[in-house]
C-alpha positions, 0 to 999 in steps of 0.5 A, a space after each residue: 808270482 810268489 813275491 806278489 803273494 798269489 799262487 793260491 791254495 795248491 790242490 795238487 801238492 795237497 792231493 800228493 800229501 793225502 796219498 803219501 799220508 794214506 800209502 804211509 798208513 797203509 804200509 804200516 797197518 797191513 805189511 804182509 799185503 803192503 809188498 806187491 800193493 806197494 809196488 802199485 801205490 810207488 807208481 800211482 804216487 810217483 806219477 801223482 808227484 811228477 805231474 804236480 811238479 809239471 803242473 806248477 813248473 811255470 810259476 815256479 821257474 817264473 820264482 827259481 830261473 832254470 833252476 826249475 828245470 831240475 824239478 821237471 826233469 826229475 818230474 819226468 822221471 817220476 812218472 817214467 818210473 811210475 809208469 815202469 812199475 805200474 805196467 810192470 809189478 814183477 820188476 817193482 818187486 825185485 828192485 823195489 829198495 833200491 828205487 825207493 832209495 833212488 826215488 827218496 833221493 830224487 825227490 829230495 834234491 828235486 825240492 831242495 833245489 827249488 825250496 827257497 822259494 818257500 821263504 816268501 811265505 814266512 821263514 818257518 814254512 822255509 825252514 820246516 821244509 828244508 829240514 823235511 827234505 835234508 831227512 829224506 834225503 838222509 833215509 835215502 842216502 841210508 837205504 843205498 849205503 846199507 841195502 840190509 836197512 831197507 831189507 829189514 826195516 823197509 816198511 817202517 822206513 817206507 811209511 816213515 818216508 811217505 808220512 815226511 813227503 806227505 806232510 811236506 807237501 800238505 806244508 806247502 800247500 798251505 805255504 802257497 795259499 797266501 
């Protein structure tokens, strides 16, 4: 589907990059309020990026094999741990560095693994991905490492997650439209 050049405009990716972009605003704009309403934006956005990735699993596997089935089962996570959070907020709050490490790292390996098939819509969309997906994995690979990073610069990092997240899946997005 994507050697034929016509997946289309992807709205979902699109949509996820708006509420990663809007959360990242959010975080930096208000961090007293952000805690507890961050807890409730990780889910609604992590159940938002685990349907998207459900959502284009079949034309993605048609592009990356089995490989796909990474994607959907880090999707199913998402949503799993969005749900958790959503139902839950007291538990968001408690562990909420060390899930948004996990979540960072999840994400970026989910991506990883299936960004080659960016190349087929010009290598600069490859390559910028790419290097988006190696710096969020790098930031949650930093918050397990040293939890007192996220402790005293979790907003900042938070926000800058959501900004790199965002603007890749609106990368994409418009990767897809050819």
């Amino acid at each position: 589907m994507f050697n034929d050049h016509r997946w289309g405009f992807d709205w979902t990716e699109f949509m996820t990059g708006v509420v990663f972009l809007i959360a990242a605003y959010f975080v930096i704009k208000q961090p007293q309020a952000a805690l507890l309403s961050l807890v409730f934006l990780f889910a609604i956005a992590a159940i938002i990026s685990g349907i998207t990735t459900i959502g284009g699993y079949t034309k993605l596997r048609r592009e990356t094999g089995l490989r796909a089935n990474f994607a959907l089962v880090f999707a199913i996570i998402d949503i799993l741990v969005g749900l958790l959070f959503l139902f839950h907020a007291p538990a968001g709050i408690l562990v909420l560095g060390y899930v948004f490490a996990f979540w960072f790292l999840i994400d970026s390996i989910e991506r990883l693994t299936v960004v080659s098939h960016l190349r087929v819509f010009g290598t600069g969309y490859y390559v910028l991905s790419l290097i988006l997906d190696i710096i969020s994995l790098a930031l949650g690979i930093m918050l397990i490492i040293n939890p007192m990073i996220a402790v005293i610069s979790f907003n900042v990092l938070v926000s800058f997650y959501f900004a790199v997240f965002g603007i890749n899946a609106i990368l994409i997005a418009f990767a897809r439209r050819n």
